[in-house]
N, C-alpha and C positions, 0 to 999 in steps of 0.2 A: 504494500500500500504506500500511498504517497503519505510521508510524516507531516501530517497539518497540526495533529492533537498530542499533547503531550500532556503526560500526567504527574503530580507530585503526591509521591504516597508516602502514609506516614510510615511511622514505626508497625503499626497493627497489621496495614495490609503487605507492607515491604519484611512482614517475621511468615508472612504466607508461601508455599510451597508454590513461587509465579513462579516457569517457563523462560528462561533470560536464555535468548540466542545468543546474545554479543554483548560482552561491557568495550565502552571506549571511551578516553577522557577527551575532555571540550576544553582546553583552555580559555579562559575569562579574564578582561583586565580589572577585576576585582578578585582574585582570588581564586582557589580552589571550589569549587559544588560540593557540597555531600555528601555525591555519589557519583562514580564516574556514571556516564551516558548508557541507560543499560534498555536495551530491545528486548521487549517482553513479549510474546504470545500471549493473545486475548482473541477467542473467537476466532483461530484460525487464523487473525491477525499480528501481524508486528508494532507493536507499541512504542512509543519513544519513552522512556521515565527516572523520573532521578527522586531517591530512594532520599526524603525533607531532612530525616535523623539522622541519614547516613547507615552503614550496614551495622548495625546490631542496636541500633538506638543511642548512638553517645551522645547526640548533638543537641543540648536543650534546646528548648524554641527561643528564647533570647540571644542564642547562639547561631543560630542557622546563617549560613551565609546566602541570604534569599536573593541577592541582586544577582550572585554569581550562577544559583541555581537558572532564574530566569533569562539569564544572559546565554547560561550553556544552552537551554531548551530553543531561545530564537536562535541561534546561531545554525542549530543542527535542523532547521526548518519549521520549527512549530510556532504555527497561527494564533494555534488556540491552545488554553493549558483547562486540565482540571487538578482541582485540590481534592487529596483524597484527606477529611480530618477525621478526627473525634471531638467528640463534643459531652460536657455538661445537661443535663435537661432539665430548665428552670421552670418553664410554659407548663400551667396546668395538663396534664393527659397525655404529655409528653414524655416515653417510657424508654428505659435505658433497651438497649436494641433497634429503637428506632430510626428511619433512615432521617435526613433533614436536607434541603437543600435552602439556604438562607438566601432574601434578597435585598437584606440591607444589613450593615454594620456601622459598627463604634467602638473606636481603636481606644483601649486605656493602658497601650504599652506606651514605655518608654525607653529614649537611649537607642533605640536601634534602625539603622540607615533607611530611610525610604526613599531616597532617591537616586537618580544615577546621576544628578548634574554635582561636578566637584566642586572644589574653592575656585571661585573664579570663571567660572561655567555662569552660562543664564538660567537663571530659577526658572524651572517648570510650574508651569498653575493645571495640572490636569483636570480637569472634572470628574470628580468621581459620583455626580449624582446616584447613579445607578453601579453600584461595586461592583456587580456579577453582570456577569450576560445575559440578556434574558433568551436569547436561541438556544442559548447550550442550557440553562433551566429546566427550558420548556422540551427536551430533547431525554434530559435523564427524568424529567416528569413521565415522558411518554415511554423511555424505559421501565421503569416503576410501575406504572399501568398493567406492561405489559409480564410482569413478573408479577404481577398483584401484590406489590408493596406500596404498601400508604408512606407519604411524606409529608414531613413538617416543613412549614416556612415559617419564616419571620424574621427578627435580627438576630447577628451573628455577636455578641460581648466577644472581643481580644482584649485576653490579661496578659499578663508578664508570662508569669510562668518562674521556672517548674512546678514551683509550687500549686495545691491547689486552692482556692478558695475560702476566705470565714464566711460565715453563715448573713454577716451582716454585709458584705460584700455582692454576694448574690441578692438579698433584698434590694439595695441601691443598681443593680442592674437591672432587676425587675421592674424601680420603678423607672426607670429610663426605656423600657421595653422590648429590654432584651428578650429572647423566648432560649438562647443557648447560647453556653458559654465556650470557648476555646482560647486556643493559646497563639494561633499561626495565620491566620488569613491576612493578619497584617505584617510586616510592607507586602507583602506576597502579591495583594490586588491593583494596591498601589503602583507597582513595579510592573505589574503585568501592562496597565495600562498607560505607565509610559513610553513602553516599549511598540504599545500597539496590540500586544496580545492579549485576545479575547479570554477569559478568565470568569468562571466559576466553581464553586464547592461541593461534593457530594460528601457528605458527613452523617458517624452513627453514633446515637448518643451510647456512652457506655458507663454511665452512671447518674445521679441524680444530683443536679449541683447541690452546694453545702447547705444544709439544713432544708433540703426538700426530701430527704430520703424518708419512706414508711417509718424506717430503723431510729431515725434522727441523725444519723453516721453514715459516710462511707465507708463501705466495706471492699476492701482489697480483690479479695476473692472474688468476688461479686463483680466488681471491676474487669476481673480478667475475663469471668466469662462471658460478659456482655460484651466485651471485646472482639472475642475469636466470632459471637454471634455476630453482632454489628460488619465486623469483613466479612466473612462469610457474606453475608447478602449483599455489600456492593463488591464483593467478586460476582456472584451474579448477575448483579444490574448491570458492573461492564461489558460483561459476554451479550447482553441484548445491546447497550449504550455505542457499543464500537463498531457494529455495522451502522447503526442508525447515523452515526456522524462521518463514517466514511459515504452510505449514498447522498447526505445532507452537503457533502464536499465543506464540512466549517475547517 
């Protein structure tokens, strides 16, 4: 296939037993990626993708070198990226396993590069009304359908990270209207569309943000296996997602 769509997956789906034809490194003028350049089999297809955490998960999310990521993926021909995350679930009825595709965010990191213009460069004003794409949205929605998985929308809360969440932290995202919380979609969206690339999220929540659990706690355990659940189903939504965007030509 022609490389238009590239994917960033996290730790969850990049500790999954994917099909990698080829690794190959992209040099970047900011840096090292992640991951070198690695072609995955999806659907009988070749995938472009670089593994956010890097191979075994070292990379906290405050850490990630996202410009470089970004920079490797346009470089190697991709249009369009999707972000593979995990996510928090704060929104009423919203349950860890669940899939979410968000179509709006509110950045509360700090300290880490969101731009590619340097000292001295002209400042970029991109518009980011709309953070996500809504073709590529409306594409893993109609994936979803077609695997009869229901999806959340709403906003996307980005914290710092690693850490996760006080209890009173998720209330003040609640009231700002968050619906889930994560760690990574920013600069990631940011970058994406300074660069030009089309950029959305397919995310599984895999616990209950702080102080919405039944339990009143996170529980670890618990965590993990809504995890393996959570990938688990968008590996299968990519096997439907990745012809849908290869005859869609995004």
């Amino acid at each position: 296939m022609t490389e238009t769509i590239g994917l960033i997956i996290g730790s969850g789906l990049a500790g999954c037993a994917l099909e990698i034809a080829r690794e190959r490194a992209q040099p970047t003028p900011f840096g090292p990626a992640s991951s070198p350049l690695l072609d995955v089999r999806i659907a009988g297809r070749e995938v472009l993708c670089i593994a956010r955490h890097g191979h075994g998960g070292t990379i906290a999310p405050h850490a990630v070198n996202y410009r470089a990521n970004l920079w490797a993926l346009r470089e190697a021909g991709a249009t369009a990226c999707l972000g593979i995350n995990v996510v928090g679930a704060i929104a009423a009825g919203f349950e860890p396993g669940d899939l979410a595709v968000p179509d709006q965010l509110i950045d509360y990191t700090w300290g880490r590069v969101g731009t590619f213009a340097g000292s001295g460069e002209p400042v970029v004003h991109i518009d980011l009304t709309e953070p996500f794409d809504p073709e590529l949205r409306g594409l893993i929605a109609t994936a979803a359908a077609q695997r009869a998985f229901s999806i959340r929308r709403g906003t996307y809360g980005v914290t710092q990270g690693p850490r996760l969440e006080t209890a009173a932290e998720i209330d003040r995202l609640e009231r700002d209207g968050c619906a889930m919380v994560g760690m990574t979609a920013m600069p990631e969206a940011a970058l994406a569309r300074e660069l030009g690339i089309r950029y959305a999220v397919c995310a599984a929540a895999v616990n209950y943000a702080a102080g919405r659990s039944p339990t009143g706690r996170t529980i670890h355990a618990e965590l993990e296996r809504y995890l393996t659940l959570g990938m688990k189903r968008i590996f299968e939504l990519l096997e439907t997602l990745i012809p849908l965007l290869d005859d869609a030509k995004v």
